[in-house]
N, C-alpha and C positions, 0 to 999 in steps of 0.2 A: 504494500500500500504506500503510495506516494504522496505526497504533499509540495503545493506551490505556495511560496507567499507576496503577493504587492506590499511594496513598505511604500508609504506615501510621505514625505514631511521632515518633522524635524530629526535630529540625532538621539531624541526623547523616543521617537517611535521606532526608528533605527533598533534603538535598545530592548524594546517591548516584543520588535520579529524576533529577539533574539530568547526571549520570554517564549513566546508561541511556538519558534520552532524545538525548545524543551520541552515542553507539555506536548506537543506531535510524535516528539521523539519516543516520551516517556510509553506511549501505548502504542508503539510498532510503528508510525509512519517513518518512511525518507525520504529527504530532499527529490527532488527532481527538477530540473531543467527546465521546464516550460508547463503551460498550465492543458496542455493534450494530452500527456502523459498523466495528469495528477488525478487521486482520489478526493483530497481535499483541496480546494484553494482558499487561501485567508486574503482577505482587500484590510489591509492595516491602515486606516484613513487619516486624512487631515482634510481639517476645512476652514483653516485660517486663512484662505482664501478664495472667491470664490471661482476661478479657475481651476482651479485644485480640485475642487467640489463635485463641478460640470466633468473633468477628465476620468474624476474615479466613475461613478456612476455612469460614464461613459463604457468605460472598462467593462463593469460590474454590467451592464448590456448586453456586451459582445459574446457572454457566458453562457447565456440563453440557448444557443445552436446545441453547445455542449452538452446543456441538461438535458438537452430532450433526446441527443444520442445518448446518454448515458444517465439515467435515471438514478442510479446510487450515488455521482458524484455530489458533496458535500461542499456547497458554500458556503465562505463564512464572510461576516463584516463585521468587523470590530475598531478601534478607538475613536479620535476625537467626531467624525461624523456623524456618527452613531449617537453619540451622546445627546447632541441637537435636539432641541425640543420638538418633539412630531417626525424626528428622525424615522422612529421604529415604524406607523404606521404609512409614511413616505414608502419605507423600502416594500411593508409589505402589500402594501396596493400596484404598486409599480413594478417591482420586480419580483413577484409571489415564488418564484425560482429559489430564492435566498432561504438558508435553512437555518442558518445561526446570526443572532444579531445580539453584543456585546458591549459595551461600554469602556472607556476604559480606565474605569476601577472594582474592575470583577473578573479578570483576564483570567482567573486561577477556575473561573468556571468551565473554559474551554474545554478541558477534557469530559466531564460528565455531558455536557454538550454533545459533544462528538460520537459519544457510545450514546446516546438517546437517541440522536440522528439514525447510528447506522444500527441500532438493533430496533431501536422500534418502530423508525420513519416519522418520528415527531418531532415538530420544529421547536428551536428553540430561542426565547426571546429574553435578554433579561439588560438592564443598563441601572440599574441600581448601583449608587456607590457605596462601595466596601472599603475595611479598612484593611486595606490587601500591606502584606509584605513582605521585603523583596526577599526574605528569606523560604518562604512558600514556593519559590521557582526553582526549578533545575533551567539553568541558564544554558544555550545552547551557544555560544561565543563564538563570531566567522571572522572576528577581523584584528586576529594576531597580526601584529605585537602591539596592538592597541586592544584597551579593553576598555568598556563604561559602565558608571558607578552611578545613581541614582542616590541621592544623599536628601533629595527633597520633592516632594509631589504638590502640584496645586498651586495657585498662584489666589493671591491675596489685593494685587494694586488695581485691576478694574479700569487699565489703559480703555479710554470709550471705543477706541478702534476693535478692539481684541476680544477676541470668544473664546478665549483661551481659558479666562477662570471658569465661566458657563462649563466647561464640557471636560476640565481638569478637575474644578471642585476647590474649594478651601485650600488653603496652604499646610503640607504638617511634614515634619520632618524624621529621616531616621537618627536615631542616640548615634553616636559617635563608638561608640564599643562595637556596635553591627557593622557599623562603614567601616573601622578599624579590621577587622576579623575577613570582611570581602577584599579589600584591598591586601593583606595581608596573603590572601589564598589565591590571588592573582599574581602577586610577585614570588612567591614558590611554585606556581604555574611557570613562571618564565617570561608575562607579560611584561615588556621594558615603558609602555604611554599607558596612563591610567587617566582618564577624563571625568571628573566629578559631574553629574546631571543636576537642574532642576533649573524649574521655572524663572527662579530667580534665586541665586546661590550665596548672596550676598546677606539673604534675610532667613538665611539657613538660621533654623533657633525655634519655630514656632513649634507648637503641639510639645516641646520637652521641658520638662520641667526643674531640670539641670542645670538651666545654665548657660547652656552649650552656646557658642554661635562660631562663625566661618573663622572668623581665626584660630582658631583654638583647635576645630578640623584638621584647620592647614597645616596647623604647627605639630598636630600628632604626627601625622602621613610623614609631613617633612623630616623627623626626626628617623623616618623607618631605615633613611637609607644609612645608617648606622649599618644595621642588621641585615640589609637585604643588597647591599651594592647600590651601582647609579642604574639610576628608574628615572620618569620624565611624569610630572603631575601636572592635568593642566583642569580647569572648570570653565561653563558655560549654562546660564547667561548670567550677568553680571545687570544688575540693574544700579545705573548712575546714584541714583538717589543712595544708597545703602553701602556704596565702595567706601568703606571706610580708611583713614590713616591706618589704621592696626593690620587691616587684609593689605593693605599694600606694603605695607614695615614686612607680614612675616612671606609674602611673594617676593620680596627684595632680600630675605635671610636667609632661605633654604636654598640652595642650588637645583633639588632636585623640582623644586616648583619653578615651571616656562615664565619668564620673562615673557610671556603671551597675554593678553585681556581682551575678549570680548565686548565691546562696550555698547550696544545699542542707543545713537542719539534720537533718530525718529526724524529727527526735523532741525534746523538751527536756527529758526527762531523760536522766541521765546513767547509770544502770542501762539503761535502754533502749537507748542509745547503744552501751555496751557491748557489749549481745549482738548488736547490729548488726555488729558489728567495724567503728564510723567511727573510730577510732581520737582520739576529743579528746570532753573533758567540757561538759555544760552551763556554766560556768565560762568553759571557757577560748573556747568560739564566742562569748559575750556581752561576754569581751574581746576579741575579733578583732572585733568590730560597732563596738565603741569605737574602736578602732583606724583603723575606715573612716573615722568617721565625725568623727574629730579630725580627721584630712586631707583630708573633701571633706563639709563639712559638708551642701549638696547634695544627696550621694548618693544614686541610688535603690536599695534593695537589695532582693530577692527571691528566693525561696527554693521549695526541694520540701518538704513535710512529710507522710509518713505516719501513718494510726493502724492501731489492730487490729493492732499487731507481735505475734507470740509473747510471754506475759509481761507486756505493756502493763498495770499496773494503774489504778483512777480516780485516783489521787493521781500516776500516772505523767504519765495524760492533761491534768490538770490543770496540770502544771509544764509541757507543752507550750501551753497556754493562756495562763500566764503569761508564758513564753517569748516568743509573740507579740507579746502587751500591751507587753512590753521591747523587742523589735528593731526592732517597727512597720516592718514589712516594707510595701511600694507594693504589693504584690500576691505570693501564694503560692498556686502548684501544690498544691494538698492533693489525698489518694487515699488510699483501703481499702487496709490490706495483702491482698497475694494471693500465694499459696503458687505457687511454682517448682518443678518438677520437678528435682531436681541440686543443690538450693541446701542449705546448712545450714537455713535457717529452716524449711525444708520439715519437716526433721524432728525439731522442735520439738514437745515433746509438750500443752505451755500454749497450743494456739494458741482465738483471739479468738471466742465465738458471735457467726454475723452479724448479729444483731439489737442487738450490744452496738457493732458496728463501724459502724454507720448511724447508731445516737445520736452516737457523736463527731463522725464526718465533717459530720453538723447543727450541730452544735456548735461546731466548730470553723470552718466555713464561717463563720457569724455572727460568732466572733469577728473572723476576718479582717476580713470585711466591714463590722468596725464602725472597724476601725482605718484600712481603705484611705478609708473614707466620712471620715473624722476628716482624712486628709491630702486627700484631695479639695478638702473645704471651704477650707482656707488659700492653696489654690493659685488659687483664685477671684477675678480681680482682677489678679493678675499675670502677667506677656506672658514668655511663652519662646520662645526658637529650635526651630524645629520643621522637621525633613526634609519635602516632600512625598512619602506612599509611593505614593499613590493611591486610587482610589475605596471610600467605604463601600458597598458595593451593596444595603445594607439603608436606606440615604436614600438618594433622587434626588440629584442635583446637589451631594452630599457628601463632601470627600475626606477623607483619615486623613494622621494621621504620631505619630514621636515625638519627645518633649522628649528634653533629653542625657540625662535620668535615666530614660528609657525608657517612661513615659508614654504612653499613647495617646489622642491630641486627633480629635475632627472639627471640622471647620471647612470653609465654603463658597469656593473658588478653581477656576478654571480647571484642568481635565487637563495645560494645556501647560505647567502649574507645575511637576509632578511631578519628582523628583529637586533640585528649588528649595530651598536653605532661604529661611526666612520666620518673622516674628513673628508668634506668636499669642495676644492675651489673652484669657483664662480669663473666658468671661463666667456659667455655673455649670456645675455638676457633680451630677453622679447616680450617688452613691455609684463605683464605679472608670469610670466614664463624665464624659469631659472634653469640652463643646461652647467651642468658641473663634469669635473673628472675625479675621484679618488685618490688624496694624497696617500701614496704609502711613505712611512717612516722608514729611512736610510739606515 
């Protein structure tokens, strides 16, 4: 019995296929290649936008032909889509084909799921949230020598753009002894990158009654490489408002934590900012940038930035340009605003004509692109530590990794490198494109 899975979205979900494909494992499924071959297929959703939205259920369409040649195979939908208010009876008027529909903070139901399905041909529906944890998973891990840690679930700030808390749930976080103890059995695994997960990782603390908050995390983990050798620890997202002095004191002490930060600004004005509810001004993120960057002069920083918010006007968009120009961000996520069903922004009466939100996102791509092209060029010449992650599959005989600043190099080495670090100098660049060669030591 075979199993296919769609991962749609962020690195949150990323981690969850890797959830699904243990509980598939655990009751006899395997991998397989494509979804012709499979007995089960999972759609692992995201609908933070709604493109994203339109594509899955596009997908989750094209399965139809499948069902009807083959009547036992198992469909599944599961996380943020699902969650969606009116989600469940959405799928099941429209695509009545669909056997399993999930939420996702009940993942750990999949399996009873799946034996209901195939023994008794009865569907199953559930998107209640649980207080699931992560220790309930046999983890199924595909992306040696990188591994990810989930340290917090749910988001708590109610960005008006974002359906994210809607369909995540409340914010609560794991104790520090359980993230200690996963981390720990990932570096006697052998894993060399270990990427803390959550919503917002900054405000790691809530639901414990300890104590606990991100620095004190950081400074555990930080402390491991006593014990365990050099390892590479990075985290993601980073919400502005909560970067405190203390998280960037102990990011700047430990060596084994990247001189990397995620920093999502959203927008670079400060009116725009506002109705976003990010809660902190153009002002005050360009001194948090300062901030990093007095302590790790190094650092890589990168960022989300939207245009076409509700409101956006040319002189808003502009300050977000310059914004840029200032942070000289390694690289940013840019994207269209898109209207959410549930969300504040939704019902926003100023919102953006499309053709006005395609000129920025041009726009603003270029400016990126002229800044990353700018730090490219300096890096030309000089050799960094680079992880092996493995193969470009787009060159022959090419593998990938990254610098501590998060960078990403190809360079020609051997497969049986992979999880290796290794020197690499920068022999040119193609705008955020890094070719390197492998120093060996004489």
């Amino acid at each position: 019995m075979n199993y296919f899975i769609h991962t749609y979205g962020c690195q949150m979900n990323v981690h969850d296929s890797e959830k699904i494909a243990g509980i598939l494992q655990s009751i006899g499924y395997i991998e397989c290649d494509s979804v012709d071959k499979a007995d089960i297929v999972v759609f692992n959703t995201c609908c933070i936008r709604e493109t994203a939205e339109k594509k899955i259920y596009g997908h989750i369409g094209q399965l139809k032909k499948l069902k009807i040649k083959n009547r036992n195979l198992i469909i599944v939908v599961c996380g943020c889509m699902s969650q969606q208010d009116g989600a469940v009876e959405s799928i099941k008027k429209s695509y009545p084909y669909v056997d399993i529909v999930l939420g996702t903070a009940n993942l750990e139901m999949l399996k009873d799921a799946v034996l209901q399905v195939s023994k008794h041909r009865k569907k199953f529906f559930n998107v209640d949230f649980l207080n699931t944890r992560e220790e309930d998973f046999s983890i199924s891990r595909t992306s040696y020598p990188n591994a990810w840690v989930n340290i917090a679930y749910g988001c708590n700030n109610f960005c008006t753009y974002c359906i994210v808390p809607y369909v995540r749930g409340r914010e609560h976080s794991r104790p520090i002894r359980d993230i200690l103890k996963e981390v720990k059995s990932l570096l006697e695994e052998g894993y060399k990158e270990i990427t803390l997960l959550g919503q917002n990782v900054n405000s790691y603390g809530h639901g414990l009654e300890t104590g606990e908050n991100f620095a004190m995390l950081l400074t555990e983990i930080g402390k491991l490489e006593e014990t365990y050798g050099k390892f590479r620890l990075r985290f993601m997202t980073s919400h502005p408002k909560d970067l405190s002095d203390e998280v960037i004191n102990v990011v700047s002490k430990y060596p084994v934590i990247c001189n990397n930060i995620h920093l999502p600004v959203q927008s670079g004005s400060t009116e725009i900012l506002r109705r976003m509810n990010r809660r902190y001004t153009r002002e005050k993120y360009l001194e948090l940038i300062s901030k990093v960057r007095a302590k790790m002069p190094d650092v890589g920083i990168t960022t989300d930035i939207m245009v076409g918010f509700p409101g956006e006007t040319e002189q808003d968009f502009e300050d977000t340009l310059d914004l840029v120009r200032q942070a000289k961000y390694s690289s940013a996520f840019c994207f269209v605003y898109s209207r959410r069903k549930g969300t504040p922004a939704d019902k926003m009466e100023d919102q953006i004509p499309y053709k006005v939100k395609q000129s920025r996102i041009t726009r603003l791509l270029a400016c990126q692109n002229e800044v990353t092209k700018e730090i490219s060029a300096q890096m030309v010449g000089n050799t960094y530590e680079v992880l092996v992650e493995g193969a470009n599959f787009h060159y022959q005989g090419v593998m990938c990794g990254r610098t501590e600043s998060g960078r990403l190099v190809n360079f020609k080495c051997d497969s049986k490198m992979i999880g290796q670090f290794v020197n690499v100098k920068i022999d040119k660049a193609k705008s955020a494109t890094l070719w390197g060669s492998i120093v060996t030591e004489e």
